[in-house]
N, C-alpha and C positions, 0 to 999 in steps of 0.2 A: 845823154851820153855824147849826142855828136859834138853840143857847144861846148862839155866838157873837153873834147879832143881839142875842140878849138882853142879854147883858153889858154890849153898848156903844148900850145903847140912848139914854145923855145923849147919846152922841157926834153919834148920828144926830139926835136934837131940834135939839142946838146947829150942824148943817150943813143943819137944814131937810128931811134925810132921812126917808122914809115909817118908821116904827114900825105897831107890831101890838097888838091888843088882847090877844091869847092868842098864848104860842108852845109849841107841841105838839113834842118831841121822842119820836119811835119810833124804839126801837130804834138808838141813837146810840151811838159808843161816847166813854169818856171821855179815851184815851190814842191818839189815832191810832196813833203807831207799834206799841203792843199790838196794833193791829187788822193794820195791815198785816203785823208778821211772822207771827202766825197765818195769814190769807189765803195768803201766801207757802209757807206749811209746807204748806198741804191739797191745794196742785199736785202735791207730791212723796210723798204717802202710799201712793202704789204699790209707791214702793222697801221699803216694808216687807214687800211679798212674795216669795218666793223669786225668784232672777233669772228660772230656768228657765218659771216657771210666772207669769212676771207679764205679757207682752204677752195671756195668752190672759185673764187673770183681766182686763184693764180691757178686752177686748171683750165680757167674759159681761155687766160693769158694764155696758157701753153695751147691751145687747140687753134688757137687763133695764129699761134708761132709756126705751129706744123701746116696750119691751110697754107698761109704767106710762104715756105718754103717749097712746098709741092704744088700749088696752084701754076698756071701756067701763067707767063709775066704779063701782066695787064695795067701798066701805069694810068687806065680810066679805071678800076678796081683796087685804089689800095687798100690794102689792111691799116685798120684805126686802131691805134696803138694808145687807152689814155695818158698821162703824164706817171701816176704811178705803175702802171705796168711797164711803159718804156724803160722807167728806173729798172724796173726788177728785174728787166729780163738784161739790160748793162751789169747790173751789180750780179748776176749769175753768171754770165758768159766770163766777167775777171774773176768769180767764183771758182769756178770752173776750171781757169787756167792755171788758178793758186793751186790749189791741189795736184795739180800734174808737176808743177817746180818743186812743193813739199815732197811728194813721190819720187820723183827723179832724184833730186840732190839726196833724201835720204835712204836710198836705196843704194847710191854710190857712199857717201859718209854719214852715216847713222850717229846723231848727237844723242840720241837715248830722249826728246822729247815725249814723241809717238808714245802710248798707250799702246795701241795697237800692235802686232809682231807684222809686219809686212811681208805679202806674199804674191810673187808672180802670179799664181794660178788661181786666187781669188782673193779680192780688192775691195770687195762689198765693206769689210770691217771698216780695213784704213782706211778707206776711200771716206764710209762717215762721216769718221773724225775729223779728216783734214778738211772735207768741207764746213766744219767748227770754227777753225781759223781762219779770224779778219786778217788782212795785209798788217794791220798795226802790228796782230799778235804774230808773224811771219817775221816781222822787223824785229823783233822785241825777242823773241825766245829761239827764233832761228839766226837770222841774218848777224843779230850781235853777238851773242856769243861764237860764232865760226868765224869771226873777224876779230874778235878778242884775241882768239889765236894764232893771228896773222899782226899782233901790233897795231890794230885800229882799233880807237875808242869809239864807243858812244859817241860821244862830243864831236869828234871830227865827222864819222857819219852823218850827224845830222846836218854842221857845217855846210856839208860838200851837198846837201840837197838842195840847197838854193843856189840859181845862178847868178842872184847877186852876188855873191860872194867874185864873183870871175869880170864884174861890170866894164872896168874900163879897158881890158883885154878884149873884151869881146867889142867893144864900141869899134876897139882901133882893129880889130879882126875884118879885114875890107872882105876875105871871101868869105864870110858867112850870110847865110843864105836863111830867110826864116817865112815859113807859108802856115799860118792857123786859122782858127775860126774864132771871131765875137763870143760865140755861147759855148765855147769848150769847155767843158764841163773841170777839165781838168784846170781853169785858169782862173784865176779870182779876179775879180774888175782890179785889183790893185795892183796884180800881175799884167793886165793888157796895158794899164799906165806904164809901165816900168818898160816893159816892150816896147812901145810908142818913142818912149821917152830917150830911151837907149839907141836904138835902131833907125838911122833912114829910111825913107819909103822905098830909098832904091835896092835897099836892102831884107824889108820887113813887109810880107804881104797880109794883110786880114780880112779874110773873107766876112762877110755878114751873118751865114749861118753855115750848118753844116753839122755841130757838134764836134763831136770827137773824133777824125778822120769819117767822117758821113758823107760824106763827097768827094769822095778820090774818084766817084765815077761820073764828075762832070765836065765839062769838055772844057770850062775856063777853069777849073783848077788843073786839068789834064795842064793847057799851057802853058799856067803858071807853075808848074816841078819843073817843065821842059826850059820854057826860059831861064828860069833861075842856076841850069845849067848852060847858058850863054857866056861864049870867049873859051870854053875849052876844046880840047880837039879829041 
């Protein structure tokens, strides 16, 4: 959304809308729908374990999530996360979040999707269901049709999810500002070209690892948000 602000930043002059002096993008990705099917995939990275032995393996995950958050902080102790639990417990946590935007929006405007009847005072039902819904199907049977009724197609939707679409705007965009990681989950190698290729260094910072904002609590990314807010007052 921010390099979208940026893009159309004549739009917003010539409607009188506020602009920004500096626009900071962390950790954004460039292709929403890249982002969304990966997110999609790391819900189901359980099925990659045997049938037999897979309900007990994402309870060992969770017992191992609850010591790592009540333990007391011990960077010579950490918790060993393998590769598909890491996934799992990503594709739950955006699980997780989907469900509360399903709940929220449909609790203010009710499209008649839900099965369920939604209820303040017990949530166990809907609650279920919405965690049924992948992001695709959030895109697909919520988001487009309540934007049908606003004059936005599909097509344009999907359009406006990549920021190629906004390239040479953003190229000649001097105060934009971009700090990611190598292994963001959310960026396809074709996407970190495209950034590269677009972007100045004095513009474009890439860390080596980190993931998907996994390092907002190290003292050289700390610098790099700060710098990248350098020359304003």
């Amino acid at each position: 959304m921010v390099l979208q602000l940026a893009a159309r930043e004549d739009d917003a002059k010539a409607a009188d809308l506020m602009t920004f002096d500096r626009y900071v993008a962390i950790n954004m990705p460039v292709d929403l729908r890249h982002g969304v099917e990966e997110i999609d995939s790391y819900i189901n990275a359980p099925l990659q374990w045997p049938e037999a032995e897979r309900q007990q393996m994402i309870n060992n995950t969770m017992h191992k999530t609850s010591y790592a958050i009540i333990r007391p902080q011990s960077p010579e102790e950490p918790v060993m996360f393998g590769g598909n639990e890491s996934k799992y417990l990503i594709g739950l946590s955006f699980r997780l979040g989907l469900r509360d935007i399903i709940y929220d929006s449909q609790s203010r405007n009710n499209l008649g999707v839900l099965n369920t009847p939604l209820s303040h005072w017990n949530r166990k039902a809907s609650y279920a269901e919405m965690m049924s819904y992948s992001y695709r199907d959030y895109f697909l049977k919520f988001a487009v049709p309540y934007y049908a009724e606003k004059g936005i197609t599909l097509e344009a939707m999907l359009k406006e999810a990549d920021l190629r679409i906004h390239e040479e705007k953003l190229r000649n965009q001097k105060r934009v500002r971009i700090l990611t990681n190598r292994n963001d989950f959310l960026l396809a190698e074709k996407d970190l070209s495209w950034l590269n290729a677009t972007f100045p260094k004095s513009r474009l910072t890439v860390f080596p690892s980190g993931g998907h904002m996994g390092n907002l609590n190290e003292p050289d990314v700390q610098k790099a948000i700060i710098k990248s807010l350098d020359g304003l007052r």
